[in-house]
Phi, psi and omega in degrees: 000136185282162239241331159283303175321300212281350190283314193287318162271005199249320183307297193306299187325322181241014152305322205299295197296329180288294182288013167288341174235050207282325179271017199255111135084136183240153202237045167001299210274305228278331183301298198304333195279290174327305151294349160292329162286351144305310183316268175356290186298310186311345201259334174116013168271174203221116194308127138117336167280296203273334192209131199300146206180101181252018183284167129301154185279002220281291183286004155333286216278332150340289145298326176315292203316311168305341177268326162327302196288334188235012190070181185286171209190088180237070115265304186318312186282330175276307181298332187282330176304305184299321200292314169324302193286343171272347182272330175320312164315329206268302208299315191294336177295334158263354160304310212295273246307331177316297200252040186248348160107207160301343178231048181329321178098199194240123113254282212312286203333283211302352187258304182315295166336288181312254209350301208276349139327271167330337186259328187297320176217141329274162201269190135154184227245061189273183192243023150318300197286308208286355207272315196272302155339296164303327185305282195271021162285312178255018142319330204283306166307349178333286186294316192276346180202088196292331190300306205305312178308303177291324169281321158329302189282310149342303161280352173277338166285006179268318220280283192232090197309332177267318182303312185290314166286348211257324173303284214297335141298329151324302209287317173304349183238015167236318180208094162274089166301068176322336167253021150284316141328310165275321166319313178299285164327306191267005161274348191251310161286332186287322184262005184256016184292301201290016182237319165313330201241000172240332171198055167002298167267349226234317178312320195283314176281351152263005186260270204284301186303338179294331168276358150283353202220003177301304204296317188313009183238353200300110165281149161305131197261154208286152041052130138278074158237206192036222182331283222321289187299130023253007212275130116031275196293307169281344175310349199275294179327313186260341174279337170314285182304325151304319115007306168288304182320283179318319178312320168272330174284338194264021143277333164295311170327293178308312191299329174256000133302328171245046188358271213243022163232056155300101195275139171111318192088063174254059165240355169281348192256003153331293155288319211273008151255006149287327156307311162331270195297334165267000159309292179294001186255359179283335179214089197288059149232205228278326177271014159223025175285327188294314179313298194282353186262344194272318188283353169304304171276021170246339190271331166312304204295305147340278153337318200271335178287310207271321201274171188241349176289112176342275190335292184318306212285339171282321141002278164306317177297294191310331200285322197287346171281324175314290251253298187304313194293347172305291176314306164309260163349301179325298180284338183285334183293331203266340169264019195239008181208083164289353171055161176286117191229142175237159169291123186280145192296149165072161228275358199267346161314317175081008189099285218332144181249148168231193201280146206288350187268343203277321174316244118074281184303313195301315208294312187309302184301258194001335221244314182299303191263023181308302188309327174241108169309176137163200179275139188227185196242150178253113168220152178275177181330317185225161143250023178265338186202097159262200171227287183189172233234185174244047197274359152276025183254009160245357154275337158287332189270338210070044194226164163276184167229122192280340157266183173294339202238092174307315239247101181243120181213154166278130180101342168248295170280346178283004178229163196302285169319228216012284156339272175321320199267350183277328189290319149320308190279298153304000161257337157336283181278321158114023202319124173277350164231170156234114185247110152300080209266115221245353210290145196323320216256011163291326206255004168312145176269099147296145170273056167209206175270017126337299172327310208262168206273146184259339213070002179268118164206058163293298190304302159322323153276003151285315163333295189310299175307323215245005190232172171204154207271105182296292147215179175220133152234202161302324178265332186221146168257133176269162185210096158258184188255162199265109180328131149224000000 
């Protein structure tokens, strides 16, 4: 197939599959937390001095800049999203086709196709996907304009910090450039300079200091038992991240049998599915499953075009049919048993819809605090043991937050400083609500520490002394404060 035709179809395929569900279903933690720090910027705040942020700013500020242009939004970040995913399809179909020799084969096809899997589920507005887009925009460049390649990777490190150095080391063990390298350096101090020099410690201590306190989220890796069996389909589902795991031993395995006569140069995309499997192995499921499943499919796709071994080339095959039908499977399950989703209240929803108690829940709280502005605090159930929090209910009411901290995780709200400065922060400001996020799948019990009580529950008893309980539903408690 000629590389426009194949391109022109890989454009529809993965708009078609992403964008089939473009108004379906909400990320309470994760959604809300990237817009709300959108909000923060567009409002004129600044990631790790004004608001706790353990990211790179570089898609903060995307989103801010997006949210400026179009106001708050969870439409807006799902069309840009669609786009992502459709050029990630294009870019992996020109790696392979880059490093598939003289006879590529139908490869570049089938990995854009897998690719354009991997991107449709799951979606949400994290800043993995636009950081591996640069990425292997600049794999493609490497070799004919190495600057151009190294300020790429650069921006995938504004994006994503580990994604971004681990491309820049691929592209150095495939075309080692100096001046890919200072590019990459100098794109990478020039955008993190103005957060070094306002807020030095505070950059270091949520970037870095955050993987001291990540295992407290690490599940145990998944099994295909229990529930899964016999049904098909979840079997697939709880079997995926094992599968993506085998998938990397059997690529190391070849890379390293066949140690310096490796075709293609795929030992540059090497780091970046070692960073891939342990993203996923810092939290094994399905929703940190996309770094390693999309490099898995340049490093398959790549294998089955260059090498001539049977094995391989069935090897390569199989993985990338795992891998599509994994994507694929998702979305045909979710349009063809859509759950009951209803349209979320107020105008930054956009049509989108969610699962109908959490809608229900939004439309109660909107309803509770119409009568009084101010700011309100989004908090779970306890703060001595959480799982994760609901910070898109401040982009739906359209309210602030009287602390820094969007962000509901163990080890971060779950400790005393913390705790003492959100307690502050509501007598300061005289915050007039507490919205209590109470719904079952806030209060699951994980087996790692999320699970177990921090001991900490100051806040909680300041909330208890200073709010009284207003309304209830399944998802939320409303709290106003109490006259005094």
């Amino acid at each position: 197939m000629r590389p426009n035709r194949r391109d022109l179809v890989l454009v529809l395929f993965a708009v078609a599959l992403s964008g089939c569900t473009l108004l379906w279903e909400v990320a309470p933690h994760d959604e809300g937390l990237m817009l709300a720090a959108a909000e923060r910027i567009a409002d004129g705040e600044m990631p790790y001095r004004d608001f706790w942020w353990n990211y790179g700013p570089g898609q903060a500020y995307l989103l801010g800049a997006l949210s400026a242009l179009t106001g708050p939004s969870l439409l807006a970040w799902r069309i840009v999203r669609v786009a992502v995913d459709a050029t990630v399809a294009v870019l992996v179909a020109r790696t392979v086709a880059d490093r598939a020799g003289p006879a590529p084969g139908r490869w570049p096809l089938a990995s854009g196709l897998a690719a354009a899997a991997v991107m449709a589920w799951p979606t949400g507005p994290g800043p993995w996907p636009p950081a591996l887009a640069l990425a292997l925009a600049g794999f493609l460049v490497a070799d004919r304009r190495p600057r151009e390649a190294g300020a790429l990777a650069g921006l995938a490190a504004i994006m994503r910090p580990d994604l971004g150095v681990l491309a820049a080391a691929g592209m150095l063990i495939d075309r080692p450039r100096r001046s890919l390298g200072s590019a990459f350096a100098v794109v990478v101090a020039v955008g993190y300079a103005p957060f070094v020099l306002l807020a030095g410690n505070e950059l270091v201590d949520q970037t870095v200091g955050f993987a001291g306190i990540q295992d407290l989220q690490r599940l145990p890796f998944p099994l295909p038992l229990g529930e899964a069996w016999p049904d098909p389909n979840k079997l697939l589902e709880a079997a995926f991240p094992a599968l993506l795991v085998a998938g990397t031993a059997g690529v190391g395995l070849w890379l390293g049998l066949r140690r310096g006569r490796v075709p293609g140069g795929a030992w540059a995309f090497l780091p970046l599915a070692v960073g891939g499997l342990a993203y996923l192995l810092a939290r094994t499921d399905e929703f940190h499953a996309g770094p390693l499943a999309l490099m898995l499919v340049v490093l398959a796709g790549i294998a089955g075009a260059r090498d001539r071994a049977a094995a391989v080339r069935v090897g390569a095959c199989a993985l990338l049919a795992v891998i599509a039908l994994h994507g694929v499977e998702r979305q045909v399950g979710r349009l063809l048993h859509p759950g009951d989703l209803v349209a979320l209240p107020g105008p930054s929803a956009d049509g989108v819809r969610a699962d109908r108690a959490f809608a229900d829940g939004v439309r109660l709280v909107a309803s509770a605090t119409a009568g009084v502005p101010g700011p309100v605090l989004v908090a779970p159930s306890r703060f001595d043991q959480v799982r994760f929090g609901a910070p898109l209910l401040y982009v739906l009411l359209r309210r602030s937050n009287p602390s820094r901290y969007d962000v509901i995780q163990p080890g971060v709200v779950t400790t005393e400083e913390v705790q003492r400065e959100i307690a502050a922060d509501l007598r300061r400001t005289r915050t007039p609500w507490v919205v209590r996020w109470v719904a079952p799948q806030a209060r699951v019990r994980e087996p790692n520490g999320s699970g177990r009580s921090s001991g900490v529950r100051l806040l909680d008893a300041v909330i208890a002394r200073d709010y009284r309980e207003v309304a209830r539903d399944g998802s939320f408690v409303v709290l106003a404060r109490r006259e005094r």
